[in-house]
C-alpha positions in Angstrom: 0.0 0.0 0.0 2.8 2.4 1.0 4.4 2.0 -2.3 0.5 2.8 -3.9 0.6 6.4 -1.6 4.4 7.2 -3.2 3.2 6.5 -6.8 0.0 8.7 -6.6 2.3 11.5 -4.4 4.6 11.3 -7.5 1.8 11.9 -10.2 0.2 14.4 -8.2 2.4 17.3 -8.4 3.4 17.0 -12.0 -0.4 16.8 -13.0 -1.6 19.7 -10.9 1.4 21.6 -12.9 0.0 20.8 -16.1 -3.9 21.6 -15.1 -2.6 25.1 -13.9 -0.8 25.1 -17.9 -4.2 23.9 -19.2 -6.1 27.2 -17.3 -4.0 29.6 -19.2 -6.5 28.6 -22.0 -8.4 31.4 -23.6 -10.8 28.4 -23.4 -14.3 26.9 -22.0 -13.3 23.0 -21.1 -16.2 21.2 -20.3 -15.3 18.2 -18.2 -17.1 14.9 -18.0 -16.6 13.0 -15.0 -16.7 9.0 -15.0 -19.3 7.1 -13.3 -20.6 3.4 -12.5 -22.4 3.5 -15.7 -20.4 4.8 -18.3 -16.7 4.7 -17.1 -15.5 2.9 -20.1 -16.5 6.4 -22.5 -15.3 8.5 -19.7 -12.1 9.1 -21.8 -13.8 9.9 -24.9 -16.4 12.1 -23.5 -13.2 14.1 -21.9 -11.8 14.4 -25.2 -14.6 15.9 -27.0 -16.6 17.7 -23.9 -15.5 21.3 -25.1 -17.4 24.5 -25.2 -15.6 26.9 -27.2 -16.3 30.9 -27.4 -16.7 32.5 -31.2 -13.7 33.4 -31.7 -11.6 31.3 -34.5 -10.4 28.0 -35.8 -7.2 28.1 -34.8 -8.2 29.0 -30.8 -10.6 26.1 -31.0 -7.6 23.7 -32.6 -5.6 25.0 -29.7 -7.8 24.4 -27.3 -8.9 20.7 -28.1 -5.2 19.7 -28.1 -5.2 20.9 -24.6 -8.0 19.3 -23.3 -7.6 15.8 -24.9 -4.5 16.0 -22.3 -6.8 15.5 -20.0 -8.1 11.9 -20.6 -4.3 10.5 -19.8 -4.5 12.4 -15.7 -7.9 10.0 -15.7 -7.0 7.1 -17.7 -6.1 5.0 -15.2 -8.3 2.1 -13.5 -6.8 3.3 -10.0 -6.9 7.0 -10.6 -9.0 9.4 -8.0 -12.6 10.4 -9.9 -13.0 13.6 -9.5 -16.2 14.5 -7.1 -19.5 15.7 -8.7 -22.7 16.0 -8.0 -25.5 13.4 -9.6 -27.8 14.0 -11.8 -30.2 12.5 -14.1 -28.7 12.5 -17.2 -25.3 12.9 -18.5 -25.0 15.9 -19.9 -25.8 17.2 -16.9 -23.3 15.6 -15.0 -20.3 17.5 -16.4 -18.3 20.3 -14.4 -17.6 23.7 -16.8 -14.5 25.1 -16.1 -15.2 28.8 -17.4 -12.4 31.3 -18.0 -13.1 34.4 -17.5 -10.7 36.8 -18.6 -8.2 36.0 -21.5 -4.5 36.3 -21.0 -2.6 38.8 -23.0 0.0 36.3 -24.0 -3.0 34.2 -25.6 -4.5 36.9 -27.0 -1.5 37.8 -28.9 -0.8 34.4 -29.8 -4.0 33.0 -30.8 -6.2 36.3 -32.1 -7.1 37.5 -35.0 -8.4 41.3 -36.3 -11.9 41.3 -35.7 -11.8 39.1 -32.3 -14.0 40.2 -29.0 -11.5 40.1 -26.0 -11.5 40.5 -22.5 -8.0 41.4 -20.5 -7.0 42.1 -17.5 -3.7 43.6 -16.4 -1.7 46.6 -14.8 -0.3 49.5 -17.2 2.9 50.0 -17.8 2.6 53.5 -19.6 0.3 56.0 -20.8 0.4 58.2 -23.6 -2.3 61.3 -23.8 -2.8 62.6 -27.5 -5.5 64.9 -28.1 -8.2 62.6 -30.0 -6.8 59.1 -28.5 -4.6 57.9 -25.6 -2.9 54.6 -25.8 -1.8 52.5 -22.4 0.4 49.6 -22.3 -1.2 46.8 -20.7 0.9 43.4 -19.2 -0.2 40.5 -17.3 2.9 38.5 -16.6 1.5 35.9 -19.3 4.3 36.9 -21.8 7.3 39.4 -22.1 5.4 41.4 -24.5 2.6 43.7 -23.6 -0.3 44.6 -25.3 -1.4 48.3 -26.6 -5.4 49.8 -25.8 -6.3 52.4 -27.7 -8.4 54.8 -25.4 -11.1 56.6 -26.5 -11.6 60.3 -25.1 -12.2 60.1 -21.5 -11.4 56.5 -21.0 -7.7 57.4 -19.7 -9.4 58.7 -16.6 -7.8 57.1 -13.9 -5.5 55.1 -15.6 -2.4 55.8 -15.1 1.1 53.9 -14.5 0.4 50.8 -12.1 -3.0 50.8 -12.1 -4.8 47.8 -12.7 -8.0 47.9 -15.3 -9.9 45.1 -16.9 -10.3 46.0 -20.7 -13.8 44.9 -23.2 -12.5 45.6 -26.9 -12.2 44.3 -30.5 -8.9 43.0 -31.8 -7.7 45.4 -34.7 -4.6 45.3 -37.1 -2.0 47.7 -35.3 -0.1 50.3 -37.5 2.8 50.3 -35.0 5.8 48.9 -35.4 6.5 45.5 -33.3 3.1 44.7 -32.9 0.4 43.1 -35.2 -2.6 43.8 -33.2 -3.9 46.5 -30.5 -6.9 46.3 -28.9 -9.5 49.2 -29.2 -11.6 49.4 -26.0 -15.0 49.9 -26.1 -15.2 49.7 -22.1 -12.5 50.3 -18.9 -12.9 49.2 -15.8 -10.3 50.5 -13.1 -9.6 47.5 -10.3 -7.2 49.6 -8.7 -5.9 52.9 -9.0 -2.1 53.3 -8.6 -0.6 56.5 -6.5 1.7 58.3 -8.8 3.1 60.0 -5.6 5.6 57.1 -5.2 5.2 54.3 -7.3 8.5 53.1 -7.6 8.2 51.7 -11.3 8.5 53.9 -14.3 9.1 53.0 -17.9 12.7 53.2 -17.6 15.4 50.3 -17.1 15.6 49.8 -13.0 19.2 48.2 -11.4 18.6 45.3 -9.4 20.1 46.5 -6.5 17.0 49.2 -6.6 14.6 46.0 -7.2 15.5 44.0 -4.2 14.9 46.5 -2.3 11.2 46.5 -4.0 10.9 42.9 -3.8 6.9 43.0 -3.7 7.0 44.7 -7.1 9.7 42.8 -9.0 7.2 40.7 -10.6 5.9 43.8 -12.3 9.1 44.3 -14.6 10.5 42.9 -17.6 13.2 40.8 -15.9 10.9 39.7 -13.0 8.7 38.6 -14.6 11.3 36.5 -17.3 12.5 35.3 -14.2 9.4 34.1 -12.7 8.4 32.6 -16.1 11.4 31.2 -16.7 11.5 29.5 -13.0 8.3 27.9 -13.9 8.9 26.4 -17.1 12.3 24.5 -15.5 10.2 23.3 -12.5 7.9 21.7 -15.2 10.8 20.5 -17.3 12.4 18.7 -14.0 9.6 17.1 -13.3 8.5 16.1 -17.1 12.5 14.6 -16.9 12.4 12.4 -13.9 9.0 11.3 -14.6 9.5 9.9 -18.3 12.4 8.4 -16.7 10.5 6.3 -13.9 12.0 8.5 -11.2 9.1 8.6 -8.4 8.8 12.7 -6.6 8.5 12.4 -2.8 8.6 15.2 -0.5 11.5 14.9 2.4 10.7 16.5 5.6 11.9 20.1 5.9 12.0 19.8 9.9 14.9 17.1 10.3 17.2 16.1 13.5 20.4 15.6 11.0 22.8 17.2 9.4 23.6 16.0 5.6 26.8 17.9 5.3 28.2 17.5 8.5 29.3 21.3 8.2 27.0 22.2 11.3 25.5 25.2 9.3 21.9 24.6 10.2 18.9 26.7 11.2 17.9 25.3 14.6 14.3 25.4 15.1 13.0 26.3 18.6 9.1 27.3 20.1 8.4 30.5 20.7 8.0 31.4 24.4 4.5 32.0 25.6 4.1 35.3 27.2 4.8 35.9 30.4 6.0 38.8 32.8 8.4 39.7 35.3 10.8 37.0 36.7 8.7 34.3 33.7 10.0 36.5 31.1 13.1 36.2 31.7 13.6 32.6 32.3 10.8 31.9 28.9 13.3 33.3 27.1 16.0 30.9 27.3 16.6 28.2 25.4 14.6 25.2 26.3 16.9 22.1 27.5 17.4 19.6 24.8 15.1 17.2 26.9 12.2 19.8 27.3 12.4 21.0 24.1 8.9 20.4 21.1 10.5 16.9 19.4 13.0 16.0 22.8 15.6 17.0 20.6 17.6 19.2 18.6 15.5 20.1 15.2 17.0 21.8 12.8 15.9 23.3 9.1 16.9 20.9 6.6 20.3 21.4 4.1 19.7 19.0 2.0 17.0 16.3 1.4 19.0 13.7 0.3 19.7 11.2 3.4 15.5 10.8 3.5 15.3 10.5 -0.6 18.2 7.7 0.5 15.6 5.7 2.6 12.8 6.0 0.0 14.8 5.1 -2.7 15.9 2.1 -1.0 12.1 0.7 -1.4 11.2 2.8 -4.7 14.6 2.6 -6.7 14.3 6.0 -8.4 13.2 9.2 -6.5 13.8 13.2 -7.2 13.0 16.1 -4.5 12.2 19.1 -5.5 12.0 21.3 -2.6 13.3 23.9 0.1 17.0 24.0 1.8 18.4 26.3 4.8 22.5 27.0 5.1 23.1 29.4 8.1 26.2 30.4 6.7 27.0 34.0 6.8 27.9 34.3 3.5 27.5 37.5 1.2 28.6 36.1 -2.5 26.3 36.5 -5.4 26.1 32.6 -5.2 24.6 32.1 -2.0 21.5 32.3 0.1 20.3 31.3 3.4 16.8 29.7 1.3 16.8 28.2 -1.9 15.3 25.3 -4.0 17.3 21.8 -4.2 17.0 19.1 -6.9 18.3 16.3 -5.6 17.7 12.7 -7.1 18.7 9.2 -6.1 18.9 6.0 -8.0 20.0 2.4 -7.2 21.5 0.1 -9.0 24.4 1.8 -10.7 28.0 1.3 -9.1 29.8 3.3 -11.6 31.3 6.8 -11.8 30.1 7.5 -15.5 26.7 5.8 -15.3 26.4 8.8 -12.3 27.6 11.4 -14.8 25.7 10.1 -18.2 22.4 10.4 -15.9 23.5 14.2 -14.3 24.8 15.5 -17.8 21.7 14.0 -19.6 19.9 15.8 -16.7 21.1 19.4 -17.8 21.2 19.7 -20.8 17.5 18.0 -21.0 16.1 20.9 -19.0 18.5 23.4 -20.6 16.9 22.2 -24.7 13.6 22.8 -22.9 14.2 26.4 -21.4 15.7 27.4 -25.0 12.9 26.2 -26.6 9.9 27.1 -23.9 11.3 30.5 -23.4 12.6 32.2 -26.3 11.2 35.5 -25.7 12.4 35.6 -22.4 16.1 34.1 -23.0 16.1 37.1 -25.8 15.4 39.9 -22.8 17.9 38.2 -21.0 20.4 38.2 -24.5 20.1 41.6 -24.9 20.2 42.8 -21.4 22.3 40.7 -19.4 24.6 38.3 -20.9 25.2 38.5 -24.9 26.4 34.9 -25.2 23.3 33.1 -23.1 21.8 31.5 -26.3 25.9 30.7 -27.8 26.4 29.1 -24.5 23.5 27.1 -23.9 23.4 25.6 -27.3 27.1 24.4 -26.5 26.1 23.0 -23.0 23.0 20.9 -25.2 25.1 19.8 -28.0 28.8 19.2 -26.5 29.6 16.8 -24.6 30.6 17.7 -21.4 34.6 17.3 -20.1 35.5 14.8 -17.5 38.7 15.4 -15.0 39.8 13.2 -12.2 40.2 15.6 -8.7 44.1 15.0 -9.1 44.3 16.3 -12.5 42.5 19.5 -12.0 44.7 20.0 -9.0 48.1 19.4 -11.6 46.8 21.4 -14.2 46.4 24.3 -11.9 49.8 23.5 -10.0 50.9 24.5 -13.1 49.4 28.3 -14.2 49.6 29.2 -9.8 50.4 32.7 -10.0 47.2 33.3 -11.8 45.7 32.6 -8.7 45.5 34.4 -5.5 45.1 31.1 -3.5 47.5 27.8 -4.3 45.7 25.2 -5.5 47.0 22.4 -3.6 46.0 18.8 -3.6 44.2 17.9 -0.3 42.4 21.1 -0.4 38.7 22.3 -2.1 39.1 23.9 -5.1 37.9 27.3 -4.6 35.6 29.8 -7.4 38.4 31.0 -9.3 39.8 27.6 -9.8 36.9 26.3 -10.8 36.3 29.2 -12.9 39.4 28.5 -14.7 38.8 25.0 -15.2 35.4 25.3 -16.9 35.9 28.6 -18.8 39.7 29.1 -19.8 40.8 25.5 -19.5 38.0 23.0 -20.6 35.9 26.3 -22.7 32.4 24.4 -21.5 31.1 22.2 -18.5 33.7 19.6 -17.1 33.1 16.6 -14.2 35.4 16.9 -12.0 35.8 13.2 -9.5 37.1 11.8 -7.0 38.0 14.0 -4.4 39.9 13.0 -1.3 37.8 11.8 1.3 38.4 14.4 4.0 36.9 16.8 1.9 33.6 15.3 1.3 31.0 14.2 3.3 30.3 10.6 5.2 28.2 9.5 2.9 30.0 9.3 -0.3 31.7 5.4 -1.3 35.6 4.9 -0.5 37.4 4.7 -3.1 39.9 1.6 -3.5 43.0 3.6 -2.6 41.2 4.4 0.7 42.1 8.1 0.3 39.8 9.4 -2.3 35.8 8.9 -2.8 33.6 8.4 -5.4 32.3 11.8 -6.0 31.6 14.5 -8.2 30.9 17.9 -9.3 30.2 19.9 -12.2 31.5 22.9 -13.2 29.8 25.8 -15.4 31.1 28.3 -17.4 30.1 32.0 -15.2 28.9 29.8 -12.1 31.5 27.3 -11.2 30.1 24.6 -9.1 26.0 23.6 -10.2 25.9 20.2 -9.5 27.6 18.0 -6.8 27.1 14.3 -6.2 28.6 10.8 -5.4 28.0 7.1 -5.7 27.0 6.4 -1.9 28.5 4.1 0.7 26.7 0.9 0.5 28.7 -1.1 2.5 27.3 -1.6 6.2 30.8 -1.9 7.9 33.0 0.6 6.0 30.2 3.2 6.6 29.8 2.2 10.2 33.5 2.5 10.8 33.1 6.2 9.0 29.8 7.1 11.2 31.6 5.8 14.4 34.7 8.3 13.8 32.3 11.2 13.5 30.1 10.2 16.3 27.1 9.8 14.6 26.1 6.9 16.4 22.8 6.1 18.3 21.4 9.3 16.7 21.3 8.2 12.8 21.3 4.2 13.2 18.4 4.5 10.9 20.8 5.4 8.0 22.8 2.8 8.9 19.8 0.2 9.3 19.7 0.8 5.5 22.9 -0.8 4.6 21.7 -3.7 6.9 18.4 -4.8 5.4 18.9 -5.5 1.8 21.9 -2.7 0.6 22.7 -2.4 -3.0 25.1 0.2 -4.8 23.4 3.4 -5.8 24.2 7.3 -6.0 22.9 10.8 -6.7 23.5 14.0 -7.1 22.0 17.7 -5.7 21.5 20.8 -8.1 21.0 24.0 -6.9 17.9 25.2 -8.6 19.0 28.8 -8.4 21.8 28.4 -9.3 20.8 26.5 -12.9 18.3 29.7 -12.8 21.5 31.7 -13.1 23.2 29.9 -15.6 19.9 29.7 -17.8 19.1 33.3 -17.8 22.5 34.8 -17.4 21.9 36.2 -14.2 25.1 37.2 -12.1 23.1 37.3 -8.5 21.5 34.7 -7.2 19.3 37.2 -5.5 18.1 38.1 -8.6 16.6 34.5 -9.4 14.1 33.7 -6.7 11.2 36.4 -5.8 11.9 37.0 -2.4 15.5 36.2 -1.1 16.7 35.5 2.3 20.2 36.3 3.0 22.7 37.1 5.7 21.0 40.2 7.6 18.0 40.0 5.2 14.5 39.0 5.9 12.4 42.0 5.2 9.4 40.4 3.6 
């Protein structure tokens, strides 16, 4: 049964990512749920249940290919039937999903001259002429905004920020960069915007001034590219795992161990209730580890990969997806104290390049699916941030990528030292410039780099025969350096115990342990920061700048 609970998890957070795709449909889906009596048409009544608006062959073509997606999230005998009412007859018995509004990226997509639309938005700009007034409208659907031409009077109101909800008719626009406009027949204003301080004009913004404006980001070209583009890659992941039998499962985000061993975790404790006088004072100290919520020490989780372990040892193929804390008071353009993890584990492999092949095939998979998802947005970030994003990402999807042992990186950058501040020096982590180097002057694209000595690397990663090194790599980037680091893992009960022992693991994780007694087998996996791919897919050269509302060293505003 508990395998039954981890397969339906799995196909639940994929699915209700591609019904929240399907809703960006200009469309009217009518869906026909399955019964006792006619379950065996329930898939054929799904694919043709559609109500579409008057608007043209080619929204309607659109539209069915999105809904006959549908029948596959039912197909199955076991799947959950969605609840519904019962009624007499069948036709009755059908759920209508209506739309309300269309999205400007569909409109511009889909419509034709001639077409009756309904948008909602905020405007970017106004201009006043004396017969007609024109106001740039976005939604976040697309990069690209749509123009309304106003009518006298209708620009009442409107003004920079302000959100409206526009009735109009599709016409051929004599503007250059756009094919269509739409001319408004009514306005509504949602919201009216105070032009006394609204911090967003039509003028390119640094993003220093935007983090500070956080709430607002979205608003913007690049916000918005961002958030757009963050989407698409959290589809792509899991669209990749899944067509690969990898299972999703959620790891806990409250956990009483540390996965890196490097002691930089957020330790969780209750609140004090309130209290005055002598209480007060003594509420606000720590609780004893005894009388604390769990017993115990809790802390934030760093990474979810010891729990993906445990699961994997049952389901053979898991990815997570999720949240990580690092306390580390760092203030690099790479780091944050919250950011999103992929992290997937599979058994059954016990060598180094079967790790690699499944991490570089990884990459450059979700990188051939950004380029081709988000075109408009990789061009923004083209033009404005890095001129070689599209030269670069091609190479990463059509070159292999380089492989280096840990000792040959370290002798190839013996060799060039005094272009370094710090000596590279074997026994020691390489640090950004090095790896730098080795991926952009040295290599020209991404490069492996394996087996690092063990008392580098974590507990968890497989001895090596020489007993000094361990199975493990990372991946370097061009303009990132480090994106992806991972290991085969140490499946052998009484090497690892010997290891767990010396760094006095033991009582508190026996459970990791317990999995190399019952039923071990070789296996490994790898973490990617998702931010971090964020950065290398878009250019960016903060990792602030990637994630809508980062949390730093001395920085928690929101």
């Amino acid at each position: 049964m508990l395998h039954s609970l981890q397969r339906v998890r799995s196909g639940l957070s994929p699915a209700i990512a591609s019904m929240r795709w399907m809703s960006r449909s200009s469309t009217t889906i009518a869906i026909a749920h399955p019964s006792s009596r006619n379950a065996s048409s329930s898939s054929s009544s799904l694919s043709t249940g559609m109500v579409l608006p008057a608007t043209s062959a080619a929204t309607g073509a659109i539209a069915k290919t999105r809904a006959q997606s549908l029948p596959a999230l039912l197909s199955s005998s076991s799947a959950v039937t969605l609840p519904h009412r019962r009624y007499s007859n069948d036709v009755a018995n059908t759920h209508v999903v209506r739309l309300r509004f269309q999205s400007v990226r569909s409109v511009l997509v889909e419509g034709n001259a001639g077409d009756h639309v309904v948008v909602s938005g905020w405007v970017r700009s106004v201009r006043a002429q004396k017969s007609v007034s024109f106001a740039e409208l976005s939604d976040g659907s697309t990069l690209k905004s749509i123009q309304i031409v106003l009518k006298p009077g209708q620009e009442k109101d409107i003004a920079t920020g302000a959100c409206i909800k526009v009735t109009g008719k599709l016409v051929a626009s004599p503007g250059q960069g756009q094919a269509l406009e739409i001319d408004a027949s009514e306005i509504v204003v949602l919201g009216t915007s105070d032009q006394t301080d609204y911090p967003l004009q039509k003028k390119r913004h640094t993003n220093e001034f935007l983090r500070d404006i956080a709430h607002l980001r979205a608003r913007t070209n690049s916000g918005g590219a961002i958030l757009r583009v963050r989407n698409a890659l959290t589809m792509a992941i899991h669209r990749h795992f899944q067509d690969k039998d990898f299972l999703n499962v959620n790891t806990p985000i409250i956990t009483s161990s540390d996965c890196e061993g490097a002691g930089s975790l957020f330790r969780l404790e209750t609140s004090p209730a309130a209290a005055v006088g002598a209480d007060a004072a003594a509420a606000s100290q720590p609780p004893a580890p005894h009388e604390s919520f769990f017993g115990h020490p809790a802390y934030l989780t760093c990474s979810g990969q010891l729990h993906a372990e445990a699961v994997a040892s049952g389901m053979s193929r898991v990815y997570v997806l999720g949240p990580t804390f690092r306390a580390e008071n760092s203030h690099t353009k790479r780091h944050m104290a919250e950011f999103y993890m992929l992290e997937a584990e599979q058994f059954f492999i016990d060598q180094m390049d079967e790790l690699l092949d499944l991490t570089s095939d990884c990459v450059k998979d979700l990188t051939a699916t950004i380029v081709s998802k988000c075109s408009d947005d990789l061009a923004h970030f083209q033009r404005h941030v890095d001129s070689n994003l599209l030269e670069r990402l091609h190479n990463t999807i059509e070159q292999p990528f380089a492989r280096l042992t840990y000792t040959e990186a370290v002798e190839i950058l013996e060799e060039r030292r005094t272009m370094f501040k710090v000596d590279p020096k074997w026994g020691v982590d390489l640090n950004s410039d090095h790896e730098r180097f080795l991926c952009e002057q040295y290599c020209k694209r991404p490069v492996f780099i394996t087996d690092y000595p063990a008392a580098i690397k974590p507990f968890y990663m497989r001895r090596n025969m020489d007993n000094k090194t361990v199975a493990a790599m990372d991946l370097l980037v061009p303009g990132i350096g480090e994106l992806v680091g991972g290991s085969l893992r140490e499946e052998r009960a009484s090497v690892l115990m010997q290891i767990m022992r010396s760094h006095q693991m033991l009582p508190q994780m026996q459970w990791y342990l317990d999995l190399r007694r019952y039923g071990t087998a070789p296996h490994g996996g790898f973490g990617m920061g998702f931010e971090r791919l964020m950065m290398y897919l878009t250019g960016t050269e903060n990792v602030r700048d990637t994630i809508p509302f980062p949390r730093t060293a001395g920085q928690c505003r929101y």
